[in-house]
MMTF fields as JSON, N, C-alpha, C and O atoms, coordinates in Angstrom:
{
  "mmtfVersion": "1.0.0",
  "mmtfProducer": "UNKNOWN",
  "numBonds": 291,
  "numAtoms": 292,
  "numGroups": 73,
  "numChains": 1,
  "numModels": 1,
  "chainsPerModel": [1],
  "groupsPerChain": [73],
  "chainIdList": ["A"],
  "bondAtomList": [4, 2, 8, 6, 12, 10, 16, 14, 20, 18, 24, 22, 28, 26, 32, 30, 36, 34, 40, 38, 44, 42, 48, 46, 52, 50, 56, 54, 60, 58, 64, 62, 68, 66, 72, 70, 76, 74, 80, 78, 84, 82, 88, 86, 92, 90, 96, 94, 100, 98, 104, 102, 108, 106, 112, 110, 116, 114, 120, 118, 124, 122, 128, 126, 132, 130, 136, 134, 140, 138, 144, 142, 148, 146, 152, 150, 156, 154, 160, 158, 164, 162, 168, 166, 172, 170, 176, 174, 180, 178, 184, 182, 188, 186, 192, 190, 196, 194, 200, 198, 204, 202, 208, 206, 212, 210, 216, 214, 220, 218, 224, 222, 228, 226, 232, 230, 236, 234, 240, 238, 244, 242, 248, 246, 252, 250, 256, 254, 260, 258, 264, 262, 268, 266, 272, 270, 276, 274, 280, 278, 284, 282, 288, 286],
  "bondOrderList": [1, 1, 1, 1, 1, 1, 1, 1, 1, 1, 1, 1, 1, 1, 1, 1, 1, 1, 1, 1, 1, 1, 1, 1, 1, 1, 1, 1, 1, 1, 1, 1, 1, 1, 1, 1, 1, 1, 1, 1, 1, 1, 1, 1, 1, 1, 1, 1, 1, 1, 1, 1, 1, 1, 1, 1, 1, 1, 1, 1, 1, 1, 1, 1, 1, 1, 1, 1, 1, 1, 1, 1],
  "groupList": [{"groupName": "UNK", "atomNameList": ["N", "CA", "C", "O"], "elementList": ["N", "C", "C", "O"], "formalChargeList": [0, 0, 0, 0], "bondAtomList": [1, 0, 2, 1, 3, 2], "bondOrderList": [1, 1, 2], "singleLetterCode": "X", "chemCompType": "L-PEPTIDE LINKING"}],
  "groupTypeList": [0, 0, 0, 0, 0, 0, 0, 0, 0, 0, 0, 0, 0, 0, 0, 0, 0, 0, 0, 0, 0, 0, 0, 0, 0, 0, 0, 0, 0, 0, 0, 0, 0, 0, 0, 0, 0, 0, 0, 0, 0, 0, 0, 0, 0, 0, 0, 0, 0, 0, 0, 0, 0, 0, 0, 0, 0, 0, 0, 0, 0, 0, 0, 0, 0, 0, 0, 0, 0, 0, 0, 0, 0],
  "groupIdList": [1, 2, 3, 4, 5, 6, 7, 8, 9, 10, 11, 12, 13, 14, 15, 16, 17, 18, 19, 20, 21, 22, 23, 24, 25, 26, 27, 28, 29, 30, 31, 32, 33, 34, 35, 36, 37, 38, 39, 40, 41, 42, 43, 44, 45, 46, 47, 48, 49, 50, 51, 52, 53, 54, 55, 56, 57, 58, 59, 60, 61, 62, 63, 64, 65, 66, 67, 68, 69, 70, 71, 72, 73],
  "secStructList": [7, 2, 2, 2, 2, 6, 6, 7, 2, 2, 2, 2, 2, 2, 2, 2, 2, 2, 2, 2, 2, 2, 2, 2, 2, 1, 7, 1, 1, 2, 2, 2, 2, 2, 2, 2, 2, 2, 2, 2, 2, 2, 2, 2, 2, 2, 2, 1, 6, 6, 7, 7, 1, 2, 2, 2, 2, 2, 2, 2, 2, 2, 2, 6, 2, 2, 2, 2, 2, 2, 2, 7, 7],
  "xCoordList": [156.879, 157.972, 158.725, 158.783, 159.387, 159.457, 158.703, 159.207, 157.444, 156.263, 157.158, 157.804, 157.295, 157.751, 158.695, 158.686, 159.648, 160.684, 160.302, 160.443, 159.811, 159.9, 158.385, 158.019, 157.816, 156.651, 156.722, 155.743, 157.841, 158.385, 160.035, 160.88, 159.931, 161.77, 161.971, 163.07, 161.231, 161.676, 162.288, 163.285, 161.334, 162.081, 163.612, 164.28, 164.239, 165.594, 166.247, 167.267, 165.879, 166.623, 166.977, 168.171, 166.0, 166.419, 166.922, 167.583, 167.026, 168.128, 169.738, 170.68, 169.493, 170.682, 171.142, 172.277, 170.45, 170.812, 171.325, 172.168, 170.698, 170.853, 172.489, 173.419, 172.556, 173.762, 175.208, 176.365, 174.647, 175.827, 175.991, 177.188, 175.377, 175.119, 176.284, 177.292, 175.912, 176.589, 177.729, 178.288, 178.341, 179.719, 180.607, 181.779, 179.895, 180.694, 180.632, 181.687, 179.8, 179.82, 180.844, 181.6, 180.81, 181.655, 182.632, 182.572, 183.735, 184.882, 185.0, 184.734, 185.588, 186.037, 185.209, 184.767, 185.089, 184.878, 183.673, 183.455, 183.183, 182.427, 181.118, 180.705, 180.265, 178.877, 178.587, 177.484, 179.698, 179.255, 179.067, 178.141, 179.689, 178.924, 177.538, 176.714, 177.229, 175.928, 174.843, 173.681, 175.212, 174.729, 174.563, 173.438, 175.57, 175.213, 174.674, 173.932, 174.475, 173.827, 172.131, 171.208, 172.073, 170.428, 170.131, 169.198, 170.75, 170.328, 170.03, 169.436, 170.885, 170.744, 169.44, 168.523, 169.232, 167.98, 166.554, 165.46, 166.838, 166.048, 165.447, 164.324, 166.785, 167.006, 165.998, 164.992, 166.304, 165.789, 164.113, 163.375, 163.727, 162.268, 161.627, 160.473, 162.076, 161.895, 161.862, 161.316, 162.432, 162.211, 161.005, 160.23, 160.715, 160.555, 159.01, 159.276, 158.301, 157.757, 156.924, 156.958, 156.093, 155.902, 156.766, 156.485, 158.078, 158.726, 158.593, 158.592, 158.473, 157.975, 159.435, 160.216, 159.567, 160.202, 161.171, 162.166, 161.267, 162.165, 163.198, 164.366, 162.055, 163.862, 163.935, 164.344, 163.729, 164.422, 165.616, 166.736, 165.554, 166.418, 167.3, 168.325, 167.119, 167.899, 168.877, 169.991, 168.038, 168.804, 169.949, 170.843, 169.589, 170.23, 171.604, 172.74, 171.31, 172.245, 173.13, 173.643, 173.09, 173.873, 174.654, 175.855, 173.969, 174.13, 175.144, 175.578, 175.799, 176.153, 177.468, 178.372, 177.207, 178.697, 179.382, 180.589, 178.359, 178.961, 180.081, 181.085, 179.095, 179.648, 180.849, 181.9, 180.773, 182.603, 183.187, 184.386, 182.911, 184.171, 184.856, 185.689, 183.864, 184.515, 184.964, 186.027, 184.762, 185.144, 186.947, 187.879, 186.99, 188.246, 189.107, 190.279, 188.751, 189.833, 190.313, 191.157],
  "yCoordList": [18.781, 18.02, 17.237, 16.008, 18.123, 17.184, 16.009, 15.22, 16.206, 15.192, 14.133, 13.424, 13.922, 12.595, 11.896, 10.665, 12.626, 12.107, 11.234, 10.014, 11.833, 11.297, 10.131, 9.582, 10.164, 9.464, 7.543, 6.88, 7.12, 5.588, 5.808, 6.646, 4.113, 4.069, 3.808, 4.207, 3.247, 3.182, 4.36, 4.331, 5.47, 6.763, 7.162, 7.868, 6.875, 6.502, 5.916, 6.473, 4.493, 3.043, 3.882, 3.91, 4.646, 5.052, 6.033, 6.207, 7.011, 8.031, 7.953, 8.623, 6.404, 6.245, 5.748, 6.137, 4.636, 4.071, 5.077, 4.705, 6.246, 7.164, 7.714, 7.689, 8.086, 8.605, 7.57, 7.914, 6.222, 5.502, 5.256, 5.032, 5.171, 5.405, 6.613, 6.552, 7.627, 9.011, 9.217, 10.298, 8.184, 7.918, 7.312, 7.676, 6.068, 5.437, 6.447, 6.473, 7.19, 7.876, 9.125, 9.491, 9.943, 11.053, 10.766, 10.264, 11.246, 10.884, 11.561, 12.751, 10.942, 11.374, 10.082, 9.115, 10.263, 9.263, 10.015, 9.401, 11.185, 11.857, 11.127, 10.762, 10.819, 10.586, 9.048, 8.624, 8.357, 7.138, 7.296, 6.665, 7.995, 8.344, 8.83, 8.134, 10.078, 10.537, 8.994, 8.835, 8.498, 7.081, 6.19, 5.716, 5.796, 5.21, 5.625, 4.741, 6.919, 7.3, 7.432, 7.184, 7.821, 7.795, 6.505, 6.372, 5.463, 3.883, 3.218, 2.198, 4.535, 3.783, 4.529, 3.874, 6.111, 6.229, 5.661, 5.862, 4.949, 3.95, 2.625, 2.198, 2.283, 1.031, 1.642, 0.995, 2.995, 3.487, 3.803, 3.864, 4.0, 3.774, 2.175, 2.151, 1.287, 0.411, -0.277, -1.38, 0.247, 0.064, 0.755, 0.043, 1.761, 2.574, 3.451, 4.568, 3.083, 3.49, 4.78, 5.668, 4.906, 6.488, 7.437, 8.172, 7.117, 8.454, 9.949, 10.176, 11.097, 12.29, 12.35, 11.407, 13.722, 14.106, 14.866, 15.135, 15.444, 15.987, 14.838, 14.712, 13.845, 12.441, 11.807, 10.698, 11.857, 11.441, 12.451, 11.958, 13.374, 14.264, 14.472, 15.102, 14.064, 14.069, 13.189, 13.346, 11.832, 10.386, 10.498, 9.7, 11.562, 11.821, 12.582, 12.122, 13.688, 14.442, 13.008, 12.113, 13.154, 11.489, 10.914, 11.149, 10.152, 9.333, 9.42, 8.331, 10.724, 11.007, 11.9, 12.19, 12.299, 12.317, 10.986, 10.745, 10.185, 8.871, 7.92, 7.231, 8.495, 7.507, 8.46, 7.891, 10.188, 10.784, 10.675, 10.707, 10.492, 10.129, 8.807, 8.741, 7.573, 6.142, 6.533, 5.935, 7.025, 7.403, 7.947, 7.336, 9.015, 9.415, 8.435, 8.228, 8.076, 7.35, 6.017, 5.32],
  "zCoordList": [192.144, 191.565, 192.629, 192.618, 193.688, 194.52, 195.505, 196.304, 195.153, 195.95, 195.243, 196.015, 194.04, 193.38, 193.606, 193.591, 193.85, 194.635, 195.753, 195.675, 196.815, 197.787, 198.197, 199.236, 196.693, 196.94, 197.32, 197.66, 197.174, 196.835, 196.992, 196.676, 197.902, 197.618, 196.196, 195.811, 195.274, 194.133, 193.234, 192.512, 193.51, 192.89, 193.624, 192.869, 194.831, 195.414, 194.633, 194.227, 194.104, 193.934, 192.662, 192.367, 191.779, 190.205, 190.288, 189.264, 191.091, 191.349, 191.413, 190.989, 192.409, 192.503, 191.5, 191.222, 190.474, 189.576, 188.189, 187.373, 188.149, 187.386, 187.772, 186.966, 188.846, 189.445, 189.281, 189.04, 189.51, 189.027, 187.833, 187.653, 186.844, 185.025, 184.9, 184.197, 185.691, 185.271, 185.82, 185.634, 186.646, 187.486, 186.429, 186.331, 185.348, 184.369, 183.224, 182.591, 182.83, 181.444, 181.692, 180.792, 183.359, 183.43, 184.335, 185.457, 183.534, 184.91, 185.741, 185.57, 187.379, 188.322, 189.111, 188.492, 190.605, 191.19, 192.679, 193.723, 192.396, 193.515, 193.557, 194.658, 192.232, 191.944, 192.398, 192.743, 192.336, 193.223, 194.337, 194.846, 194.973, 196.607, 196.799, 197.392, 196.286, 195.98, 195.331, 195.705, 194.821, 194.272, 195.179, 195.337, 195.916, 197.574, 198.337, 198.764, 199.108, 199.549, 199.226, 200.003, 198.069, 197.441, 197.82, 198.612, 197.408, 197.452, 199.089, 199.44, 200.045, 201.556, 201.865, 202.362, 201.568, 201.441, 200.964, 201.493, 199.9, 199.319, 200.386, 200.652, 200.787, 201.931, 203.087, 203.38, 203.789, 204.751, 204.738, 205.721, 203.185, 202.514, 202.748, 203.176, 202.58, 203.058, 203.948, 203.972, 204.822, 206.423, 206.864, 207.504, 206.712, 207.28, 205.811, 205.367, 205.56, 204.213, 204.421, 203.569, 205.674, 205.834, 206.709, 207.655, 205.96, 206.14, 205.802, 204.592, 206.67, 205.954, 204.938, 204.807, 204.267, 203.246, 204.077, 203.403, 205.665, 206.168, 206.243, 205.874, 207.037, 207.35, 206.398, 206.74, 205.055, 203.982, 203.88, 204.015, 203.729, 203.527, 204.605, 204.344, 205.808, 206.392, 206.695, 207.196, 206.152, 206.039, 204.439, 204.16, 203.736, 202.482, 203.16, 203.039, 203.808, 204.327, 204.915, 204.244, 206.183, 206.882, 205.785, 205.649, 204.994, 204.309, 203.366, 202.99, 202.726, 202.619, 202.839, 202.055, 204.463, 204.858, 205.122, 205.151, 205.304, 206.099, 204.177, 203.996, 203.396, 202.003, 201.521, 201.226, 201.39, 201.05, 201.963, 201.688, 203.494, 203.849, 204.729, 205.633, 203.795, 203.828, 202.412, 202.244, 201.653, 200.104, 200.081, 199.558, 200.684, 201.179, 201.97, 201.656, 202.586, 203.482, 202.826, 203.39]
}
C-alpha cells in the first residue's frame, strides 16, 4: 500500500490536493500545512524522480516543520 504512494509525484500532487479539499470542508486551519508540504514533496519528486521512499519521507518530515511554523508565525 505504501509502494503507491511513493510510486509518482503525482500520487503527492493528489494527496495534497485531497488534504486541501479537507481544509475547506473541516474547520480549523492545520491541514493546509500538511497540504503544502505533501505538494513540496511532490515538487521534490520532480526534481529529483528516483527518490527512495526514506527521502521522501524525510523531505515530508522537513517540509513540514518548515510549513507549521511559517504557519504560526
Amino acid at each position: 500500500m505504501l509502494q503507491f504512494l511513493f510510486a509518482s509525484y503525482w500520487h503527492w500532487f493528489i494527496a495534497a490536493t485531497g488534504l486541501l479539499i479537507l481544509e475547506i470542508i473541516l474547520p480549523g486551519i492545520f491541514l493546509v500545512w500538511l497540504g503544502l508540504a505533501a505538494a513540496l514533496v511532490g515538487l521534490f519528486l520532480v526534481l529529483v524522480p528516483e527518490a527512495a521512499p526514506a527521502w521522501q519521507l524525510a523531505v515530508l518530515a522537513g517540509s513540514i516543520c518548515i510549513t507549521v511554523t511559517a504557519g504560526l508565525q
